[in-house]
C-alpha positions as CSV (number, residue, x, y, z in Angstrom):
1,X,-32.8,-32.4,-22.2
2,X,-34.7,-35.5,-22.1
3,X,-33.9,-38.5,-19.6
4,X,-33.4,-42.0,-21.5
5,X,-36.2,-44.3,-21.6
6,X,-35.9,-48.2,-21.0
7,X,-38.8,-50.9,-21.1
8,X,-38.0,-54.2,-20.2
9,X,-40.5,-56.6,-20.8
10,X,-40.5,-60.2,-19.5
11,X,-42.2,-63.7,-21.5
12,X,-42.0,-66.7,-21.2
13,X,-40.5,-68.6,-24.5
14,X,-42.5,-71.7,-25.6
15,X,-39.8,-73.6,-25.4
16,X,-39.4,-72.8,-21.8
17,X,-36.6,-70.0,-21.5
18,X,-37.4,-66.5,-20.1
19,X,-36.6,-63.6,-22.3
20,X,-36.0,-60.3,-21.4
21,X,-37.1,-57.7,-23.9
22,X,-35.0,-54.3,-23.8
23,X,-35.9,-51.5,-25.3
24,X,-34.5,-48.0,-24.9
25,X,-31.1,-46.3,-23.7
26,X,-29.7,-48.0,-21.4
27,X,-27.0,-45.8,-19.8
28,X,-26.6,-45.3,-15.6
29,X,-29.5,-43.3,-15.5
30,X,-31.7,-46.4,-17.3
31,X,-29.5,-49.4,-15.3
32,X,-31.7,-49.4,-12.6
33,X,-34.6,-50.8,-14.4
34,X,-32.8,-53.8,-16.1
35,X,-31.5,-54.8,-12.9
36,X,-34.8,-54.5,-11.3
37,X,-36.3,-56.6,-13.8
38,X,-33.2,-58.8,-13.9
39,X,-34.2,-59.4,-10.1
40,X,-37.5,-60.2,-11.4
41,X,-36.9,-63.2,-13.0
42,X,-38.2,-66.0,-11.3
43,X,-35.0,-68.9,-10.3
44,X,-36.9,-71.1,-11.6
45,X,-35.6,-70.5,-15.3
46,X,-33.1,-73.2,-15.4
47,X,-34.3,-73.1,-19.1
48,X,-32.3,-70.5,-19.5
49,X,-32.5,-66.9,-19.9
50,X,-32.2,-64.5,-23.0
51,X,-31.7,-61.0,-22.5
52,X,-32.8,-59.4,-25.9
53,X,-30.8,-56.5,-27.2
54,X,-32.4,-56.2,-30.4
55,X,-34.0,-52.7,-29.7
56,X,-31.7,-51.4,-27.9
57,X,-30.2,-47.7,-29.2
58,X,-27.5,-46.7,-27.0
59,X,-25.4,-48.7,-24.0
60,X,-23.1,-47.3,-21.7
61,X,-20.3,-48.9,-19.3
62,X,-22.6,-49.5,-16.3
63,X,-25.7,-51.2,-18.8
64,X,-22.2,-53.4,-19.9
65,X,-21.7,-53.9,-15.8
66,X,-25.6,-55.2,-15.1
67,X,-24.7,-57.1,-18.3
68,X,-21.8,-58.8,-17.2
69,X,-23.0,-58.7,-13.0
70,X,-26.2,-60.8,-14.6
71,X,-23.5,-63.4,-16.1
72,X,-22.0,-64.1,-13.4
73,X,-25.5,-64.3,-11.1
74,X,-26.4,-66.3,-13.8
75,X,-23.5,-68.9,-13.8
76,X,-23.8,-69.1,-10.0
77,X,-27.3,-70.4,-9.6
78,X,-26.8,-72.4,-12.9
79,X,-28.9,-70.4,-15.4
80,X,-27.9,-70.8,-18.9
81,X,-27.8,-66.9,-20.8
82,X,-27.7,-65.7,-24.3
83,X,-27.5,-62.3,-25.5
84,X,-29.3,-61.3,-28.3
85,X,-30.0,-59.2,-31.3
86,X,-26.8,-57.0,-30.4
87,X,-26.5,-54.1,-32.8
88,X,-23.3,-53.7,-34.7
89,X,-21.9,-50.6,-32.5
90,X,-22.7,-53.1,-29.4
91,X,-21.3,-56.4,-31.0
92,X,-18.2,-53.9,-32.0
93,X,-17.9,-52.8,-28.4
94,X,-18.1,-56.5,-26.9
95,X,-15.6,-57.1,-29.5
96,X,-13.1,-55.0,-28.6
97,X,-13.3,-55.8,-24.8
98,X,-13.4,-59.5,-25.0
99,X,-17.1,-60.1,-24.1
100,X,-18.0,-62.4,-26.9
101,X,-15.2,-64.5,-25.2
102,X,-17.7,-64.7,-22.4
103,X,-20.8,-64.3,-23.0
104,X,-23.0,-66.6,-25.7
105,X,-24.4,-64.3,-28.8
106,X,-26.8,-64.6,-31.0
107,X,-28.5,-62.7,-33.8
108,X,-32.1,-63.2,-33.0
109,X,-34.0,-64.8,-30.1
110,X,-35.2,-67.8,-31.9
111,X,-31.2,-68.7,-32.6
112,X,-30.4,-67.8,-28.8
113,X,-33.0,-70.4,-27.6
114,X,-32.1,-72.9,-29.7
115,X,-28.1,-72.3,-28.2
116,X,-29.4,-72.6,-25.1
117,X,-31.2,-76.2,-26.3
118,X,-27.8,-77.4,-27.9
């Protein structure tokens, strides 16, 4: 058996928000890296941040927790965040659970910027 692989990748938008690229399985073998990279964003990006689901293949309970632990991080420093690109099994899931009570989503990252200008 094969471990799960998870890139993250990390740009700057040109209107100003950080956005978080995920790729991958992200599962608690894979949660590690997100958070690391979560950590890696620099405070300064009180233009928001946007945490792209878009190629995301699978998600487990503890890639929901860093999910929902990076909402309330984000909230307390004041960092505005949008979730993105959320396949249909994940939009199902947050759904179901009440997340898309909480969090902000949007289809692609050029929509969740332009929620996070509004």
């Amino acid at each position: 058996m094969t471990q799960p692989v998870l890139t993250v990748d990390q740009q700057i938008h040109r209107d100003g928000p950080v956005v978080l690229r995920v790729v991958g399985e992200l599962d608690h073998h894979t949660a590690p890296r997100l958070t690391e990279a979560l950590d890696g964003v620099p405070s300064s990006a009180t233009r928001g941040l946007v945490i792209d689901l878009s190629g995301l293949t699978y998600c487990d309970s503890t890639g929901i927790t860093v999910l929902v632990t990076t909402y309330h991080r984000a909230g307390a420093v004041g960092c505005p965040l949008v979730l993105s690109g959320l396949g249909d099994d994940l939009t199902r899931v947050f759904h179901t659970i009440g997340l898309d009570q909480v969090f902000t989503l949007r289809p692609t990252t050029d929509a969740a910027v332009a929620a996070l200008r509004a």
